[in-house]
KOLLO-835288 format. One record per residue (C-alpha): x, y, z; residue number from 1; residue in three letters. Coordinates in steps of 0.02 Angstrom, whole numbers, m for minus. Layout:
N
PT	u	v	w	zavo	kolti
PT	X	Y	Z	NUM	ala .
...
//
This chain:
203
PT	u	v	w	zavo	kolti
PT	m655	187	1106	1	unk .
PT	m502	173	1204	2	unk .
PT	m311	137	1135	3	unk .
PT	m262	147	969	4	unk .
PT	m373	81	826	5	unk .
PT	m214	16	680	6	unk .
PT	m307	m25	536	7	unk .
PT	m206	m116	364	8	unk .
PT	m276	m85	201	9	unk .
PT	m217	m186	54	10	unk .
PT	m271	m227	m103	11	unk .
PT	m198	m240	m302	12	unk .
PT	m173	m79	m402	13	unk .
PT	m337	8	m474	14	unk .
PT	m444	m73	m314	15	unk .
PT	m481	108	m233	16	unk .
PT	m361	66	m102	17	unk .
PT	m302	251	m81	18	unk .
PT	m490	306	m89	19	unk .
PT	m532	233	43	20	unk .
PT	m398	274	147	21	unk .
PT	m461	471	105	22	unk .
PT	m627	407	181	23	unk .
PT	m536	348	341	24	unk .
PT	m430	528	341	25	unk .
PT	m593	621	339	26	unk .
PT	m654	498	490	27	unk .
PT	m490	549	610	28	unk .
PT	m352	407	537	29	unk .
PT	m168	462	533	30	unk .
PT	m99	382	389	31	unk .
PT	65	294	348	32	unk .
PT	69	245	163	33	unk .
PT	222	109	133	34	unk .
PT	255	156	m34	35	unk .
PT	286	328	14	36	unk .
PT	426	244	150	37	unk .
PT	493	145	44	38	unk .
PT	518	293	m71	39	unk .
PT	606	381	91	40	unk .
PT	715	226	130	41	unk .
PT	782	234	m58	42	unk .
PT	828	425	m71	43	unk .
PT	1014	453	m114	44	unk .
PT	1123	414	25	45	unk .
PT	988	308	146	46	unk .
PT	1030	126	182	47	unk .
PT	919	50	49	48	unk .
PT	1010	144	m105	49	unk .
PT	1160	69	m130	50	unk .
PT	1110	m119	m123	51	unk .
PT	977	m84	m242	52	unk .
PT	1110	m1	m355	53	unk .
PT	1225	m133	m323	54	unk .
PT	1092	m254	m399	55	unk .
PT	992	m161	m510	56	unk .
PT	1136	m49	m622	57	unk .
PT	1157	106	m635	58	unk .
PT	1045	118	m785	59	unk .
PT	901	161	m653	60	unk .
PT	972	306	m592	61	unk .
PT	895	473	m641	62	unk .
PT	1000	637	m700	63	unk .
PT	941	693	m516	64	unk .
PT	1039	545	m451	65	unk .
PT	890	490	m384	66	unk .
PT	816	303	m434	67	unk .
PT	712	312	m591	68	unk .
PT	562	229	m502	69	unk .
PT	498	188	m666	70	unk .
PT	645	102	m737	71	unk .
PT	633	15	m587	72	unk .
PT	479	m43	m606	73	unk .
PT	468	m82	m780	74	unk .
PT	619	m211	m720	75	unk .
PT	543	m298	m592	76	unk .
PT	363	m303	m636	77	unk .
PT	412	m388	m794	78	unk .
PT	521	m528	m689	79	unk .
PT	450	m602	m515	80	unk .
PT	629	m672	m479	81	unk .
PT	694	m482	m480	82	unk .
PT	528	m422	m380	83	unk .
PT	579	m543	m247	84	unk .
PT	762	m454	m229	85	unk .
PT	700	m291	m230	86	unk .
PT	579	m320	m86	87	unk .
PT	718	m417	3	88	unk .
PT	832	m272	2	89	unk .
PT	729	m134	49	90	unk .
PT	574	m229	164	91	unk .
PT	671	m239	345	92	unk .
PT	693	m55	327	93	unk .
PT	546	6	265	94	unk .
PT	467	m93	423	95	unk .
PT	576	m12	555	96	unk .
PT	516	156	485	97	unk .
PT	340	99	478	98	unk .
PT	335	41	667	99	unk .
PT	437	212	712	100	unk .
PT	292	316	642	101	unk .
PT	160	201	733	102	unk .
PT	259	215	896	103	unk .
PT	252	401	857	104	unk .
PT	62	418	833	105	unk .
PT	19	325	967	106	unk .
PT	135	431	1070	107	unk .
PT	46	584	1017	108	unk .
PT	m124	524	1087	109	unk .
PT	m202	470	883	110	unk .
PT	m343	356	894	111	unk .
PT	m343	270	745	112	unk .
PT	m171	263	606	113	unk .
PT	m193	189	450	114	unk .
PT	m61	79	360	115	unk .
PT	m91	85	179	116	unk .
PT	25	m43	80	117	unk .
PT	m17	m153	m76	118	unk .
PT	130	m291	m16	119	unk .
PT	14	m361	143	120	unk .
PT	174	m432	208	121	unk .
PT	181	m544	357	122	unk .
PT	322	m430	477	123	unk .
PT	282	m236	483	124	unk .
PT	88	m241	400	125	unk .
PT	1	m409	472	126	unk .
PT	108	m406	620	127	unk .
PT	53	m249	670	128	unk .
PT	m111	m211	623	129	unk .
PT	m274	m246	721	130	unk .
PT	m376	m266	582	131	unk .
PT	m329	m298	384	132	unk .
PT	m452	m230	255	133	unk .
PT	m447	m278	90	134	unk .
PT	m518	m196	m49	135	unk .
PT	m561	m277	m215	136	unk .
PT	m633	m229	m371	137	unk .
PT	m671	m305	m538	138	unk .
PT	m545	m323	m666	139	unk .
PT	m612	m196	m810	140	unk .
PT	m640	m54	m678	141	unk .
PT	m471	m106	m600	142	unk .
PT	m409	m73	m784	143	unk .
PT	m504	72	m822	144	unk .
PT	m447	164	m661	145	unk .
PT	m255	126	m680	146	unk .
PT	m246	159	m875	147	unk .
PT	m325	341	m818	148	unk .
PT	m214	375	m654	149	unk .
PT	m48	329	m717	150	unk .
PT	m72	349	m918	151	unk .
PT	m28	160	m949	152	unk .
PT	m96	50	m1099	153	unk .
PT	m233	m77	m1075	154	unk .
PT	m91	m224	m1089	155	unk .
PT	26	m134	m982	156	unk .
PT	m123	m106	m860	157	unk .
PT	m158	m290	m869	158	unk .
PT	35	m336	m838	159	unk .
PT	41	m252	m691	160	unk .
PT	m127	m341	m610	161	unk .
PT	m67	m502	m653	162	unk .
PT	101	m459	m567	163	unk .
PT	4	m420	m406	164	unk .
PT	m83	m561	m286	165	unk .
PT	m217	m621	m335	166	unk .
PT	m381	m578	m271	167	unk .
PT	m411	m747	m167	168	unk .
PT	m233	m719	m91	169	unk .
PT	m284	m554	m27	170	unk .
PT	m455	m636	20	171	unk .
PT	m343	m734	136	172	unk .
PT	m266	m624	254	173	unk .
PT	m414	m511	269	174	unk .
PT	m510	m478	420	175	unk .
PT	m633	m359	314	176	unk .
PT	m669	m343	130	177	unk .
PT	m721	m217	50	178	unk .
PT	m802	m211	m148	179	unk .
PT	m780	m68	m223	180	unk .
PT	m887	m86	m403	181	unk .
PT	m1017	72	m346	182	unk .
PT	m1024	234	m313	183	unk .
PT	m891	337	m200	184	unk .
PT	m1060	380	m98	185	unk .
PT	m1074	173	m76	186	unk .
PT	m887	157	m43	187	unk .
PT	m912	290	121	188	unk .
PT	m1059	180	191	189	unk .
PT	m963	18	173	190	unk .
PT	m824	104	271	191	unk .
PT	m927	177	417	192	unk .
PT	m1002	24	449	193	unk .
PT	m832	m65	442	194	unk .
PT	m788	71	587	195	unk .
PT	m941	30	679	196	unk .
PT	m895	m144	684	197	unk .
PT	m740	m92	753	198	unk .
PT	m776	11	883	199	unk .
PT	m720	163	836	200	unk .
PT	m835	331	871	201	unk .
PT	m892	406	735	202	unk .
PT	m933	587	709	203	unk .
//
């Protein structure tokens, strides 16, 4: 396949989203995970802190001076209104970055760059992607799988879900979905098919 194969995968939290970016990783992908730029973009002393400081308090900063990411969360996935700021203030950033590390990959001759992110937002994932996969799951393993990874309760699992997109939004925007209820073994076909369909050479 020729050119550069940019593939978007999105889905809500506990959907296997991260696994099966892995899967593309072991297939060739470079991989640019949002939440990791956004993390970047909001390091003490880059653009993005001070507004959010500025909004937020400084009850979210950490004794490192860094932002207590999970003060930070607990704030604005409890309130939509204060999700909606915090996405304003650090988004046209986080996208400049994002499209600086594509530019870069494609520069260095990658064939295929993966941009993880569970926000499918319209400028800097949509916009630059070739191809949007969406990965869903059903809520109890979504539940199951979150409550494990991050140590939460089952309600403050369920919070979090229900402060995501739903699962017919995400059904929207996507060019390929993927249903991740089986086996990791299942997961790996349904992904090298998806590859097949898009061209790409497989090993």
């Amino acid at each position: 396949m020729m050119g550069l194969l940019i593939i978007g995968v999105t889905g809500g939290i506990g959907s296997g989203k991260s696994t099966v970016v892995r899967i593309l990783q072991k297939y060739g992908a470079d991989v640019i995970f949002a939440d990791d730029v956004a993390k970047e973009m909001t390091e003490p002393g880059m653009p993005a802190y001070k507004e959010i400081i500025k909004h937020f308090g400084a009850g979210i900063i950490g004794e490192d001076k860094r932002i207590d990411r999970k003060k930070l969360a607990d704030i604005v996935f409890s309130d939509s209104a204060e999700l909606q700021v915090l996405n304003r203030l650090t988004h046209s950033i986080v996208v400049e970055r994002i499209r600086e590390l594509v530019d870069g990959y494609r520069n260095s001759g990658s064939k295929m760059v993966v941009v993880e992110a569970i926000v499918p937002v319209e400028h800097g994932f949509l916009d630059l992607v070739d191809s949007v996969w969406v990965v869903l799951a059903d809520q109890s393993s979504r539940i199951e799988r979150v409550m494990k990874r991050s140590r939460m309760t089952y309600e403050e699992a369920e919070r979090r879900i229900k402060s995501q997109m739903s699962d017919d939004m995400y059904i929207s925007i996507a060019d390929q979905i993927i249903y991740n209820n089986g086996s990791l073994e299942e997961l790996e076909e349904k992904v090298r098919g998806l590859l097949k369909d898009e061209n790409y050479s497989l090993p």
